[in-house]
C-alpha positions in Angstrom: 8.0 16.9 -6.0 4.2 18.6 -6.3 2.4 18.2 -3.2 -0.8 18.9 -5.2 -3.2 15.6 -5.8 -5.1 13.2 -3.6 -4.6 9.7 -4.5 -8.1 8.5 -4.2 -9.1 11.4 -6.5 -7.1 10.5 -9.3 -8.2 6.9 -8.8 -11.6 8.1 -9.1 -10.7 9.9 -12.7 -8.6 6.8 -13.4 -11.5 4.3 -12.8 -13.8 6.4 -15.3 -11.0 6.1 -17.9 -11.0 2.6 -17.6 -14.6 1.8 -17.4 -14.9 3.7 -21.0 -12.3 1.2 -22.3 -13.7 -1.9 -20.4 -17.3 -2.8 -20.2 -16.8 -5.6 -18.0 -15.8 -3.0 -15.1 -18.4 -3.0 -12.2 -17.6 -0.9 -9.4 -19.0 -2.1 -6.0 -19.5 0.3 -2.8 -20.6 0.5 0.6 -21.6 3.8 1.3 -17.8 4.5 0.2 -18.1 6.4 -3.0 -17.9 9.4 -1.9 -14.9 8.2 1.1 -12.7 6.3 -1.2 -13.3 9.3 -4.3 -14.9 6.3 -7.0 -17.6 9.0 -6.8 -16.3 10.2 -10.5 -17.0 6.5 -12.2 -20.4 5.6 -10.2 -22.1 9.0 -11.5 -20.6 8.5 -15.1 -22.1 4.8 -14.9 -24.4 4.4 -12.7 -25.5 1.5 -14.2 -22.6 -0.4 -13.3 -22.2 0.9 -10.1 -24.1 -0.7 -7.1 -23.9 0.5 -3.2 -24.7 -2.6 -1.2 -25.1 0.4 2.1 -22.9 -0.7 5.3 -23.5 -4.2 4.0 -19.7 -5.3 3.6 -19.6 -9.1 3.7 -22.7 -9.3 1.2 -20.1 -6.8 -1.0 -17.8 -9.3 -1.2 -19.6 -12.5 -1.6 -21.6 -10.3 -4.2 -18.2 -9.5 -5.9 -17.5 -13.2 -6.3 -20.6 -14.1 -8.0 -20.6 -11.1 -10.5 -16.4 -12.3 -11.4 -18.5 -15.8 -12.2 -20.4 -14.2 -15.2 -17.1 -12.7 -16.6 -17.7 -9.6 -14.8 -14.4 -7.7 -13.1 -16.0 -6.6 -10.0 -14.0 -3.6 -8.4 -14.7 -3.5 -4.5 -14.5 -0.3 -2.9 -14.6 0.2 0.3 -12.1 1.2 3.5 -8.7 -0.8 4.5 -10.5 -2.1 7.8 -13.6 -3.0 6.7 -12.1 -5.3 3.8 -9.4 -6.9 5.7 -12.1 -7.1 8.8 -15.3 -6.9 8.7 -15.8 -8.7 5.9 -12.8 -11.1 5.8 -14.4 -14.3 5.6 -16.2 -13.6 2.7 -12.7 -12.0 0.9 -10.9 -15.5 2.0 -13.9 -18.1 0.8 -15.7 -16.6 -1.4 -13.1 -14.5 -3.3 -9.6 -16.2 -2.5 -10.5 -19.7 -2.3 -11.9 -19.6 -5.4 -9.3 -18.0 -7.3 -12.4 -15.5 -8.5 -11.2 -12.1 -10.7 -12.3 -9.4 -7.5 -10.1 -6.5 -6.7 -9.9 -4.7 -3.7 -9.3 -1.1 -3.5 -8.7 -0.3 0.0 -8.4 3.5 1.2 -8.3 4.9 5.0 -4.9 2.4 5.3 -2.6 2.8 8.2 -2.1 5.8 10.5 -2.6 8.3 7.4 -6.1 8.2 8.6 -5.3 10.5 11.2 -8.0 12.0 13.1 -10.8 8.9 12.3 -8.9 7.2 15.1 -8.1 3.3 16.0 -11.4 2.3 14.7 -10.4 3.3 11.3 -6.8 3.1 11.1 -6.1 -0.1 10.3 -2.5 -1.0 11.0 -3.1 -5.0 10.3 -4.5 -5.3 7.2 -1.0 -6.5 5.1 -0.6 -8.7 7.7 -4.0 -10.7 7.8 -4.2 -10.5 3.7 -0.7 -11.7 2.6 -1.2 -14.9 4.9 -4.6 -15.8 2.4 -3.6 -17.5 -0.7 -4.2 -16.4 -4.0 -4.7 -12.7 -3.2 -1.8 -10.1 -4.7 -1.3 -6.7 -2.6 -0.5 -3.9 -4.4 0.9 -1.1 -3.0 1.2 2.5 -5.2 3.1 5.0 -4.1 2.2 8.4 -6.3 0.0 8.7 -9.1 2.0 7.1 -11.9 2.6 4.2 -10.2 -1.4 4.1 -9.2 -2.1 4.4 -13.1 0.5 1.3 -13.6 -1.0 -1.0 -11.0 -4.3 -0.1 -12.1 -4.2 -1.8 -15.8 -2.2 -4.5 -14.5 -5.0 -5.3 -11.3 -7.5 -5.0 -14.4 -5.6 -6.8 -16.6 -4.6 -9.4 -13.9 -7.2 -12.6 -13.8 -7.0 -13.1 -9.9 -7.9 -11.6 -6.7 -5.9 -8.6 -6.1 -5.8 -6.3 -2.9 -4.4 -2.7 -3.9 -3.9 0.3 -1.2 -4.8 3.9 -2.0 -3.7 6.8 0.1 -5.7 9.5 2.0 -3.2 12.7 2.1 -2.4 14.4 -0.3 0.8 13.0 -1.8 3.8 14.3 -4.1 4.1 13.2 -7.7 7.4 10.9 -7.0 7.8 10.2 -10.7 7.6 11.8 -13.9 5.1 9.7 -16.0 3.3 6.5 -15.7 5.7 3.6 -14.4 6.6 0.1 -15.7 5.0 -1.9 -12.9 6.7 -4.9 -12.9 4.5 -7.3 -10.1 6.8 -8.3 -6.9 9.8 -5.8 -8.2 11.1 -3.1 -5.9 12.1 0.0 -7.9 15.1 2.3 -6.2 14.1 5.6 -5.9 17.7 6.5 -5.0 21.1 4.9 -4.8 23.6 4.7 -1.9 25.9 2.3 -0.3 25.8 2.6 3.6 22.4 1.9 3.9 19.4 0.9 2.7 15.8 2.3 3.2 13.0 0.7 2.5 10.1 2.9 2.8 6.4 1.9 2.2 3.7 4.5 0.2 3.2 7.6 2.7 6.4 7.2 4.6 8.9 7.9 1.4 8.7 11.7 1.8 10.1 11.4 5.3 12.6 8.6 4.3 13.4 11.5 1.2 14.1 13.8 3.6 16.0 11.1 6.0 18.2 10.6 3.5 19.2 13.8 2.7 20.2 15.2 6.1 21.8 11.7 6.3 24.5 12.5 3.5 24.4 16.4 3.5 25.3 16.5 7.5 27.2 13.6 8.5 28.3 11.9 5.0 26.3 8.7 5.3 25.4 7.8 1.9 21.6 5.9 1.7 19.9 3.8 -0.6 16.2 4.0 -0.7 13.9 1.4 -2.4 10.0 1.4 -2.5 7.8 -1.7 -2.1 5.5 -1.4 -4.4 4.4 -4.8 -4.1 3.6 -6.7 -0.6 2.6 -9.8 -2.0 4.4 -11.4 -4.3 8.1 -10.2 -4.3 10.5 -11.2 -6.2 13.1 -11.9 -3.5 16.1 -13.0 -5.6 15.9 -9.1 -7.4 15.3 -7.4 -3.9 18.6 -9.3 -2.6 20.8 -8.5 -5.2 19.9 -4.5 -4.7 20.9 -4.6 -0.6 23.7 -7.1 -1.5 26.4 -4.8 -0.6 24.8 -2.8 2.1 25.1 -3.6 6.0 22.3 -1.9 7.3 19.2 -2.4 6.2 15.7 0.0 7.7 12.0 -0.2 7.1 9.5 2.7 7.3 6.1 1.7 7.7 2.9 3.5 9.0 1.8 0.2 9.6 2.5 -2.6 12.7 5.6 -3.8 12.2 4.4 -7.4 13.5 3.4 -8.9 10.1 3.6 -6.1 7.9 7.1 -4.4 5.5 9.2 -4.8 8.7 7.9 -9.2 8.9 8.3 -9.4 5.3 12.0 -8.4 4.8 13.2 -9.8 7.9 11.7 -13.4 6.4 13.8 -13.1 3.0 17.0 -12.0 5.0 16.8 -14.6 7.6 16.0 -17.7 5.0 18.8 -15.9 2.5 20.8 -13.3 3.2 21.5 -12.6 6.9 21.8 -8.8 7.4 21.4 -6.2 10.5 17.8 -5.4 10.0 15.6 -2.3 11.6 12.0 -2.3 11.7 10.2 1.5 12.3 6.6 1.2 12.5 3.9 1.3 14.6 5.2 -1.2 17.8 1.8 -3.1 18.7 0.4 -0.4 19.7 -3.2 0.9 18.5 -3.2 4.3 16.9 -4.6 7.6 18.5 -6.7 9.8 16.7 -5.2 13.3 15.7 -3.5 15.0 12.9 -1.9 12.5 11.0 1.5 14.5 11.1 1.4 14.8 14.8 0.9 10.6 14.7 3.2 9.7 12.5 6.0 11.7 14.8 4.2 10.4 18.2 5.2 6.8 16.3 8.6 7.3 15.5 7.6 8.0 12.0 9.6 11.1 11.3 13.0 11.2 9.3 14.6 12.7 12.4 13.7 9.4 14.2 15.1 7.6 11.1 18.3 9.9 11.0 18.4 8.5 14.9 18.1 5.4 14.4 20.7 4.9 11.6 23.3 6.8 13.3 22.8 4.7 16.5 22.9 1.6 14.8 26.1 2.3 12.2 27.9 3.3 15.3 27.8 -0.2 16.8 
């Protein structure tokens, strides 16, 4: 695992690639080029590109009028401000209307780090997933990023996809086959199962390994790569045979990966469930290490927590 690219820098290359290959490509901003990295399309085509200023809501219900003259507008902006500040406009204007907008969304979660509450926004899969119509994508290295990005383009729809801020490992080899709503396991075990979500995976790695290496407990660990749909018939048949079953999320765990998996188990499959997250609380502002291990976000809190709760 390289620890060696920024996510919202190789979406930034990505979006040029794709802009060469599809004219209908127009990349909206406000004031975020530079934040969420889309900087390397807007000065390639800047003809294409339009920065509405802190203007968010007239972003959006921009957005849905270009997708009406068979453009594919690409809104850019931060995880708060689209799932916030301008979330009427995303719902009506956008959702309601089936219109062909996506969302790319960086500054998501606690990852933000030293921005603070303001900015990290630990709500945002739980307000979107509850508006119809809207898919939430959720990449976890680059490979996967460059997967989810030809289907979002490809996709005629509202979509909603998360980038990252840190500087994250390269988790697979070459580009993926996104499959929309499927789950991929990253690793196989049979005591437990982890599911981790985008920047928690390298402490759920880790987790995982002092877990077998020191006290024999052998963990699966599955990525969701998708929030909204999931297919929950596949997702059940991987955790079929496993009593345990632990999220990771730098996200709250009212609504969010923790709300979603405890849904499908307790319609389908009842199973012991554990939810690590942020605990409706608001986030601090700091180094986004030092966060992530004041929230329990650590794999020696996981480690913890699954020992505690095999045990009973």
């Amino acid at each position: 695992m390289k620890e060696n690219f920024s996510m919202r820098t190789h979406y930034g290359v990505l979006m040029k690639k794709f802009m060469v290959k599809n004219k209908r490509i127009v990349i909206l901003g406000a004031d975020t080029f530079g934040g969420t990295h889309v900087k390397f399309a807007s000065e390639e085509f800047p003809r294409r590109s339009i920065n509405f200023g802190i203007s968010e809501q007239n972003m959006m219900a921009a957005a849905a009028g270009l997708a009406s003259t068979n453009k594919i507008p690409i809104v850019n902006t931060y995880g708060m401000f689209a799932s916030m500040r301008a979330l009427e406009m995303l719902r009506t204007a956008i959702c309601l209307n089936n219109a062909n907008v996506k969302i790319v969304s960086s500054h998501c979660g606690l990852d933000v780090g030293q921005d603070g509450p303001t900015h990290q926004i630990i709500e945002d899969i739980s307000i979107l997933r509850s508006i119809p119509n809207l898919k939430i994508l959720t990449p976890m290295d680059k490979y996967e990023l460059h997967s989810q990005l030809d289907w979002m383009i490809k996709y005629n729809g509202p979509v909603y996809l998360r980038t990252i801020r840190r500087k994250q490992g390269e988790f697979y080899k070459k580009k993926t086959n996104f499959k929309i709503g499927e789950w991929p396991i990253i690793k196989k075990g049979k005591n437990v199962t982890i599911i981790c979500l985008q920047v928690t995976y390298p402490y759920v790695e880790r987790a995982a390994f002092i877990l077998k290496n020191k006290y024999n407990i052998s963990a699966q660990i599955i990525h969701a790569s998708s929030l909204k749909p999931v297919n929950e018939n596949s997702f059940l048949k991987k955790i079929r045979d496993t009593k345990l079953i632990v999220t990771v999320e730098d996200h709250n765990i009212y609504g969010g990966l923790g709300s979603i998996v405890s849904e499908i188990l307790s319609t389908k499959m009842p199973k012991k469930l554990v939810r690590i997250g942020v605990k409706d609380r608001f986030g601090k502002s700091g180094a986004a290490e030092e966060i992530f291990k004041l929230y329990g976000i650590s794999e020696n809190n996981i480690v913890k927590t699954i020992l505690k709760k095999i045990k009973k």
